[in-house]
Backbone as a chain_set.jsonl record, in Angstrom:
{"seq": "XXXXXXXXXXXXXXXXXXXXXXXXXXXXXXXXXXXXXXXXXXXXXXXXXXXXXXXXXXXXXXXXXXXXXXXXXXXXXXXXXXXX", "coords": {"N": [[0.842, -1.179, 0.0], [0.555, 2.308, -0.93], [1.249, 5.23, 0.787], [-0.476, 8.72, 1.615], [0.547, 10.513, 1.957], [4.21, 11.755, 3.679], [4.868, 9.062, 4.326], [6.654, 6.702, 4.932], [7.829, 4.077, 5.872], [5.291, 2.057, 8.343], [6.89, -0.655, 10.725], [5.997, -3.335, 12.853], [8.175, -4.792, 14.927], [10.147, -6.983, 16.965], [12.026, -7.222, 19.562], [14.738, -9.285, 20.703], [15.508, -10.879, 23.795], [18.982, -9.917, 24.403], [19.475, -9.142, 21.813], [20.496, -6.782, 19.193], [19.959, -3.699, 17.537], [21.666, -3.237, 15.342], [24.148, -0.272, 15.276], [23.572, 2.546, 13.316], [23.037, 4.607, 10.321], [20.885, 6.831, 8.689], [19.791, 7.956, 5.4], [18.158, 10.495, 4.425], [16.219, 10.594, 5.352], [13.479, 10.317, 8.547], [13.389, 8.341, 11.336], [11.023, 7.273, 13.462], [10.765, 5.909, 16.567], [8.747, 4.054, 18.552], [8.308, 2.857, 21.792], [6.542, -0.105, 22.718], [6.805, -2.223, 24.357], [8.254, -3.539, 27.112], [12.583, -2.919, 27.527], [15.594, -0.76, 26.998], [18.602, -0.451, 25.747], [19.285, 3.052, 23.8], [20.911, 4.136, 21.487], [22.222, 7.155, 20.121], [23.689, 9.806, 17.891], [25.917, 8.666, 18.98], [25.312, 9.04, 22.077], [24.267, 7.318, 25.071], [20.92, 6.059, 25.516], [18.344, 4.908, 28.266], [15.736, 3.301, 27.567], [12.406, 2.897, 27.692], [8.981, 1.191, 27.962], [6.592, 2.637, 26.215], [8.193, 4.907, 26.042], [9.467, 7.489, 23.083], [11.046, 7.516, 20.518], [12.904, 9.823, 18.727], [14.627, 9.595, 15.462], [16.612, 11.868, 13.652], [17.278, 13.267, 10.586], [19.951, 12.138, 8.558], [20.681, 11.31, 11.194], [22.677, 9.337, 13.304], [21.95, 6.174, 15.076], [21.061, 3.168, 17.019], [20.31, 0.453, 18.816], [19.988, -1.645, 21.417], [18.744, -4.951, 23.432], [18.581, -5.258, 26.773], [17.303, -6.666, 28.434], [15.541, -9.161, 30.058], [13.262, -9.866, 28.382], [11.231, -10.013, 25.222], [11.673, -6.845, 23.166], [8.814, -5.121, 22.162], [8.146, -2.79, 19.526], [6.801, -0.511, 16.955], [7.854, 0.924, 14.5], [8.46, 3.825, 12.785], [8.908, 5.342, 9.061], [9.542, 8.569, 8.181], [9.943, 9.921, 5.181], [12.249, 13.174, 3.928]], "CA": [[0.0, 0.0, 0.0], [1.442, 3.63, -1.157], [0.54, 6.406, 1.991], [-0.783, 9.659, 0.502], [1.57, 11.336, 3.01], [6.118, 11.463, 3.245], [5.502, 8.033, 5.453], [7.869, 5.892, 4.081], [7.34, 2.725, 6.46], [5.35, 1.648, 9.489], [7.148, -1.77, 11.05], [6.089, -3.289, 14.05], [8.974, -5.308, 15.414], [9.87, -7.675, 18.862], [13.68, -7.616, 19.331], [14.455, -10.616, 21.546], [16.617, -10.232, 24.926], [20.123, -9.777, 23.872], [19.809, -8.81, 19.808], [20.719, -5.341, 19.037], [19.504, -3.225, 16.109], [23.262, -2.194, 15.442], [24.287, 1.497, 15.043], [23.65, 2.488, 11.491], [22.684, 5.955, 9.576], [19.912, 7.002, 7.127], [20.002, 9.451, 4.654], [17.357, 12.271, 4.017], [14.765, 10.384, 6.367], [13.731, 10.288, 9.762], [12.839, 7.524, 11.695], [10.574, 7.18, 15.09], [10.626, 4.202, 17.762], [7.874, 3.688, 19.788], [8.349, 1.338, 22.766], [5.336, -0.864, 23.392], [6.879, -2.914, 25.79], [10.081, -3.853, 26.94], [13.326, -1.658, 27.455], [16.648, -1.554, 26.403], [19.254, 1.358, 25.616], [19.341, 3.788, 22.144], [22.541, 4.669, 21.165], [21.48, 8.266, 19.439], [24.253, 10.055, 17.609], [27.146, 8.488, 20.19], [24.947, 9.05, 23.616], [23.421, 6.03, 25.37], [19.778, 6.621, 26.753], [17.643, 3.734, 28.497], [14.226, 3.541, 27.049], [11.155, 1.758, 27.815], [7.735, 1.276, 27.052], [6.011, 4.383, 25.822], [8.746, 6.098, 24.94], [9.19, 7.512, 21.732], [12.735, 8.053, 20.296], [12.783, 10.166, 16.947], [16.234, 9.65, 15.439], [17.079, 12.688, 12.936], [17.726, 13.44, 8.98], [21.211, 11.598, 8.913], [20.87, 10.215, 12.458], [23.115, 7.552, 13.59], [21.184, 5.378, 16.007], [21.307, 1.812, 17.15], [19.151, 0.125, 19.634], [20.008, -3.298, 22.176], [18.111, -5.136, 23.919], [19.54, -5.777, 28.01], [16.575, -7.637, 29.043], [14.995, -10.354, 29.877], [12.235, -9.958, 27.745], [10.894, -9.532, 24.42], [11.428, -5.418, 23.665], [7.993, -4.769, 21.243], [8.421, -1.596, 19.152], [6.742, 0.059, 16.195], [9.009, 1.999, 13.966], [7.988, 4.962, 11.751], [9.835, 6.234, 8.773], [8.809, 9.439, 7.208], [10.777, 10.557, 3.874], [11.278, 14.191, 3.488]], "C": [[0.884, 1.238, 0.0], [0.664, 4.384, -0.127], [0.665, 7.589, 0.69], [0.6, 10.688, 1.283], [3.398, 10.854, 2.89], [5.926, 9.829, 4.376], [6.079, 7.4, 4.826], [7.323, 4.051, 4.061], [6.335, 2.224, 7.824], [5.907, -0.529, 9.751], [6.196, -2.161, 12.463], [7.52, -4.607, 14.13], [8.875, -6.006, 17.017], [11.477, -7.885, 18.697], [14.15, -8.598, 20.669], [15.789, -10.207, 22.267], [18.215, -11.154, 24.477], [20.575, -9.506, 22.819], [19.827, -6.987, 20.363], [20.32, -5.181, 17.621], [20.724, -2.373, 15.845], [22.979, -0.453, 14.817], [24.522, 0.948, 13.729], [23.077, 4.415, 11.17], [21.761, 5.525, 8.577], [20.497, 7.928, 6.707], [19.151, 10.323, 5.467], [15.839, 11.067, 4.92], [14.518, 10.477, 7.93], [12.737, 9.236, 10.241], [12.089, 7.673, 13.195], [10.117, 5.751, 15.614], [9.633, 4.393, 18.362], [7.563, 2.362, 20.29], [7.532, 0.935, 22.954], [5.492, -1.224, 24.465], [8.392, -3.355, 25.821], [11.065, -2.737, 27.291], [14.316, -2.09, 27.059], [17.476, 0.148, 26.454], [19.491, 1.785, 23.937], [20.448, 4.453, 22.479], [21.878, 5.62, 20.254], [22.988, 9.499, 18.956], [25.549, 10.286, 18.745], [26.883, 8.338, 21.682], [24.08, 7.878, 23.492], [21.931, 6.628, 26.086], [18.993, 5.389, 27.059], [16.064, 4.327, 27.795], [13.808, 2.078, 27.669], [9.517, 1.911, 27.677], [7.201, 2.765, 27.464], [6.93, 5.444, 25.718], [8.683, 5.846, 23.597], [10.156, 8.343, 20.932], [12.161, 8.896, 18.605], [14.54, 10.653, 16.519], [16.159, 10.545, 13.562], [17.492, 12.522, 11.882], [18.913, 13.043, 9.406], [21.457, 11.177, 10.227], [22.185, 9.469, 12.245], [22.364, 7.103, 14.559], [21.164, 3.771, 16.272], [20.593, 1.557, 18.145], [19.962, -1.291, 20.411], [19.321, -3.743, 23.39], [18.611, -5.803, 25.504], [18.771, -6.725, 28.749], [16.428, -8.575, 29.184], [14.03, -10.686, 28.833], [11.91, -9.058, 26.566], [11.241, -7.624, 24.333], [9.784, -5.336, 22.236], [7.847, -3.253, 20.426], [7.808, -1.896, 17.783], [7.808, 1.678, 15.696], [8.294, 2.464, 12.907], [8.938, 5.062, 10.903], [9.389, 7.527, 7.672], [10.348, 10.131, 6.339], [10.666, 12.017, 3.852], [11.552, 14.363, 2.493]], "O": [[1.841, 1.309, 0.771], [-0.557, 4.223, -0.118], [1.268, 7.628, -0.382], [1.38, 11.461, 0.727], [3.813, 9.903, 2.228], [6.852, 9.557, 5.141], [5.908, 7.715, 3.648], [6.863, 3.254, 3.243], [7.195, 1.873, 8.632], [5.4, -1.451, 9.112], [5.709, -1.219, 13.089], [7.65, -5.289, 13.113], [8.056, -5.794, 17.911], [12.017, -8.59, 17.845], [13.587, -8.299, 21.722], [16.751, -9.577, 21.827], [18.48, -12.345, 24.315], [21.783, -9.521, 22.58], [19.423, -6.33, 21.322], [20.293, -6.045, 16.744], [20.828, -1.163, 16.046], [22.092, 0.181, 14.246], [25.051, -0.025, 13.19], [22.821, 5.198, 12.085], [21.693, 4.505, 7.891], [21.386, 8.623, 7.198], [19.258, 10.744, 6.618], [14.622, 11.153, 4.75], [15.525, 10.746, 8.584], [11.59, 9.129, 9.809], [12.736, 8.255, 14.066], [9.383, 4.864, 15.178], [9.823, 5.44, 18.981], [7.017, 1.354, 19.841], [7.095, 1.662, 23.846], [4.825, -0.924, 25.455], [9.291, -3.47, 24.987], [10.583, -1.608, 27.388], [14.475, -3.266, 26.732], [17.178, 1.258, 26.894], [19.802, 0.99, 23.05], [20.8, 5.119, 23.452], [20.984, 5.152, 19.549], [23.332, 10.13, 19.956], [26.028, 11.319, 19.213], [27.663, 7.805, 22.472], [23.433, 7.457, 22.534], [21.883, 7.461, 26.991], [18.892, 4.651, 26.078], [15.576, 5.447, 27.644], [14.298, 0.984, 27.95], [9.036, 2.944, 27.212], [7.297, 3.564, 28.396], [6.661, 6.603, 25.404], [8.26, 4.879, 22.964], [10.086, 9.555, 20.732], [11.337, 8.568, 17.752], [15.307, 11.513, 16.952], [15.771, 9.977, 12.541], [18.246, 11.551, 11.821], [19.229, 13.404, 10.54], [22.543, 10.63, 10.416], [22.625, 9.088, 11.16], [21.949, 8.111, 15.129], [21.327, 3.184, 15.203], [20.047, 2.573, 18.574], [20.6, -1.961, 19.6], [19.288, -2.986, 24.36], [19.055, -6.948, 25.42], [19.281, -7.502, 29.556], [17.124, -9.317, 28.492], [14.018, -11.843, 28.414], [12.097, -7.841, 26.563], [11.072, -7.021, 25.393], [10.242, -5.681, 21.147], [7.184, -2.497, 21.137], [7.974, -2.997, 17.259], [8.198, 2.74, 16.18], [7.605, 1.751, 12.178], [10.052, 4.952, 11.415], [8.974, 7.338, 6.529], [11.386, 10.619, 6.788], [9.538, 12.506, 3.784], [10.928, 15.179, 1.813]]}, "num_chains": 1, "name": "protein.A"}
């Protein structure tokens, strides 16, 4: 399905305790996390921050960002990506 709008992608995702979503860069997009459930820490251009459910990371035009999971349990996250 094409959005009428710059969304690019919605995912939902479950990153399983101990996987990481390694540090990586986009281009010209910007992506947003939202934690369902679960926590873990976002690596966000070099700084570490803990997250957990209901936050809602938005990682920046050229971002770097990376994500891992320290838990015990499942982390559940929908990821946004809007094109501009």
């Amino acid at each position: 399905m094409d959005f009428a709008t710059n969304i690019d992608f919605i995912d939902y995702i479950e990153v399983p305790p101990g996987v990481s979503i390694g540090t990586h860069q986009h281009g010209y997009n910007e992506e947003i996390y939202f934690i369902v459930e679960g926590s873990g820490t976002m690596s966000i251009e070099g700084k570490e921050y803990n997250v957990k459910s209901g936050d809602v990371i938005i990682n920046k035009i050229n971002g770097t960002h990376g994500l891992i999971n320290h838990s015990s349990d499942d982390m559940k996250i929908f990821i946004f990506q809007v094109k501009q």
